[in-house]
C-alpha positions in Angstrom: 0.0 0.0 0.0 2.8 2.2 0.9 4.1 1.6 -2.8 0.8 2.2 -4.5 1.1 5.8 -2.7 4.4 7.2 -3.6 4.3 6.4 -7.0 1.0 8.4 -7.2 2.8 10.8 -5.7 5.8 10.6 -8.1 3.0 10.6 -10.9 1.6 13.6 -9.8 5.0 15.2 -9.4 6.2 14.7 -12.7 3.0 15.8 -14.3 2.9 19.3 -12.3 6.6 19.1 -13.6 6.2 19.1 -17.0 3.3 21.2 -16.9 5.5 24.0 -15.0 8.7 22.9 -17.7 5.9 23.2 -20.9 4.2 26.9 -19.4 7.2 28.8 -17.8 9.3 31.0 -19.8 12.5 29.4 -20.8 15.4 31.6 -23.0 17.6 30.2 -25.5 20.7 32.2 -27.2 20.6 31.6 -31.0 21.4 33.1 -34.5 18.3 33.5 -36.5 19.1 32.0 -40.3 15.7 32.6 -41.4 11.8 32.7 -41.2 9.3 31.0 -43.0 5.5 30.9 -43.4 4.5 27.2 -43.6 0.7 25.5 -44.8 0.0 23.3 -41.5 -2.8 20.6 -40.8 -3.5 21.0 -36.9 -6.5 18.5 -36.7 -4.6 15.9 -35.2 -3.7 14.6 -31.5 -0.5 17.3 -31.7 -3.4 20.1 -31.9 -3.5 20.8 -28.2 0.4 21.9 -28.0 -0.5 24.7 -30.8 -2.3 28.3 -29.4 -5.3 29.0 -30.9 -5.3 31.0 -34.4 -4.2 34.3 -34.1 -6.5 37.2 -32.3 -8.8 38.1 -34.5 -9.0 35.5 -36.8 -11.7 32.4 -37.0 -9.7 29.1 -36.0 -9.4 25.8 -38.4 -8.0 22.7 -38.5 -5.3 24.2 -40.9 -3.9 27.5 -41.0 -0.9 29.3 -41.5 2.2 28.6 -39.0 4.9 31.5 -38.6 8.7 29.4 -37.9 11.5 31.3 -36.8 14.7 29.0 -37.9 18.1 29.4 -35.6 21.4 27.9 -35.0 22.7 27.5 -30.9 26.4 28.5 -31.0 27.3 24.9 -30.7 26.4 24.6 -34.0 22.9 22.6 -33.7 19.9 23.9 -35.4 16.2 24.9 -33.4 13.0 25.9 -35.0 10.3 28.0 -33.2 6.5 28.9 -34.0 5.2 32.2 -33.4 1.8 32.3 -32.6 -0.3 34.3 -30.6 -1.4 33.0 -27.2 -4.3 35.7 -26.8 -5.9 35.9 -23.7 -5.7 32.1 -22.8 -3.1 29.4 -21.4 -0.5 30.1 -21.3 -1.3 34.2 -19.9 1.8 35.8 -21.9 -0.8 37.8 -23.7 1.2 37.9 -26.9 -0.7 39.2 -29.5 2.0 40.4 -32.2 3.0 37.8 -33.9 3.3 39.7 -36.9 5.8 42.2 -35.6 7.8 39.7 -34.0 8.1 38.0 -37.2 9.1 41.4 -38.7 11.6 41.7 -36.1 13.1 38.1 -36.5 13.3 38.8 -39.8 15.4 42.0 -39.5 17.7 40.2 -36.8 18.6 37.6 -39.2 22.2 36.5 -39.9 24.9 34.5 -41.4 27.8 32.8 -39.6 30.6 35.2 -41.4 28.6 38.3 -40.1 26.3 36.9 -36.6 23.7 38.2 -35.2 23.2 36.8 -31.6 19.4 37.0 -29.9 17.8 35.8 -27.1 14.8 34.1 -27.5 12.6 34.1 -25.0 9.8 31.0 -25.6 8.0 28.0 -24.1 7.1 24.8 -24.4 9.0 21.9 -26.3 10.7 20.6 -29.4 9.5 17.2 -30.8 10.7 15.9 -34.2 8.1 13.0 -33.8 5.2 14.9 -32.7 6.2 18.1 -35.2 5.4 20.4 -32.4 8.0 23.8 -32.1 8.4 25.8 -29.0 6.5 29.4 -29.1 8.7 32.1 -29.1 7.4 35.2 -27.2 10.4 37.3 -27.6 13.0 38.8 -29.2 16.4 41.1 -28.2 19.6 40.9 -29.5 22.7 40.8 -27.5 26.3 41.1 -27.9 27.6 37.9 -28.0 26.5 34.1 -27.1 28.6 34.6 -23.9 25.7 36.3 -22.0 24.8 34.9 -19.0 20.8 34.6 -18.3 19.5 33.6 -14.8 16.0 32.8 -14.5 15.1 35.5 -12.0 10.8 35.1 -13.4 10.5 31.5 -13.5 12.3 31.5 -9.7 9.6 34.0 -8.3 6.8 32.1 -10.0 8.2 28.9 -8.8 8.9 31.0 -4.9 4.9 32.2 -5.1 3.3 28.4 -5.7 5.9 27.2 -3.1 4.0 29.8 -0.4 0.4 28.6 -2.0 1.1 25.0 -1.6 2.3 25.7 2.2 -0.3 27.5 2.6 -2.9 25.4 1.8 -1.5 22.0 3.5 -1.4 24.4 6.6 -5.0 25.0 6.1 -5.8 21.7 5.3 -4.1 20.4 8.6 -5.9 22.9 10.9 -9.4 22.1 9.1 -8.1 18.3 10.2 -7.2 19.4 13.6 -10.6 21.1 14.7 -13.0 19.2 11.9 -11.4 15.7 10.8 -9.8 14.6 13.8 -13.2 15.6 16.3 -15.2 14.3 13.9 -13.2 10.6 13.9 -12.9 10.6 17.4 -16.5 10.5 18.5 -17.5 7.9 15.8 -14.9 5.8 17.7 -16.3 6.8 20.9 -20.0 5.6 19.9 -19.2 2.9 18.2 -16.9 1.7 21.2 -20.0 2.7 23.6 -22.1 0.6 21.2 -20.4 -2.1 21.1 -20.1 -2.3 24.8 -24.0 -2.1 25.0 -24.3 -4.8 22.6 -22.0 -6.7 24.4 -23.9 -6.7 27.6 -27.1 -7.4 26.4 
């Protein structure tokens, strides 16, 4: 029984895991090569991953999907969407796609002359599931060098740290005075009933 608990606790964990890895902002230092507007059928099981169409336009199964193409400066490739996330899940409220496109285009380089951004995004890359992370923003910087410390996604992570204590300490008061009282005098009568029982 013991084992049946902690890995439904392990289960939960990693699910409230990769939820907080999928939603929180994560920043990648690239060179932009290029952008592309690509045809894409969303009406398959991937579909969830993808934001809705963007503001102000009626959704569909397919649609057009903004890619912002890059290269890491060790050399391996990474391709982001750019899509609006509107007023939904994730809250980033992004709703210009369209001029981050413009600017991804204008910050594009080649490896003679390069261009080095930060791209802020989130979510995940997977070949088999074609699904691209979403890419929110856009600044350049120097060089790759730059170090970037994850001050948001530590005070995020620091406020549902103090929820979660909060609530277990509200949830073990409410079993002090309520739970506990409660269990206690079923015990008690049923002991007492028993003991009538008993001596009848």
């Amino acid at each position: 029984m013991r084992w049946a608990r902690w890995i439904f606790l392990l289960l939960i964990a990693l699910l409230i895991g990769g939820f907080l890895h999928y939603t929180l902002p994560q920043r990648d230092i690239v060179r932009i090569t290029g952008t592309e507007i690509i045809r894409a059928d969303l009406s398959g099981w991937n579909a969830w991953f993808y934001a809705r169409s963007d503001t102000g336009n009626a959704s569909g199964t397919n649609r057009d999907l903004r890619l912002i193409n890059s290269t890491r400066p060790d050399g391996s490739v990474s391709v982001y969407r750019n899509e609006d996330t509107g007023f939904g899940w994730p809250p980033y409220f992004k709703l210009d796609s369209s001029d981050l496109h413009a600017e991804a285009t204008d910050l594009t380089s080649t490896s003679a002359n390069p261009q080095w951004v930060v791209i802020t995004h989130y979510g995940w890359r997977s070949r088999a599931l074609s699904i691209y992370p979403n890419a929110v923003a856009i600044r350049a910087v120097d060089s790759p060098d730059v170090s970037l410390f994850p001050w948001l996604n530590i005070i995020i992570l620091l406020i549902l740290a103090s929820i979660l204590f909060a609530l277990w300490r509200l949830w073990e008061r409410f079993e002090d005075r309520v739970i506990d009282p409660t269990v206690d005098r079923v015990i008690v009568t049923w002991a007492k009933l028993k003991d009538r029982v008993r001596g009848r």
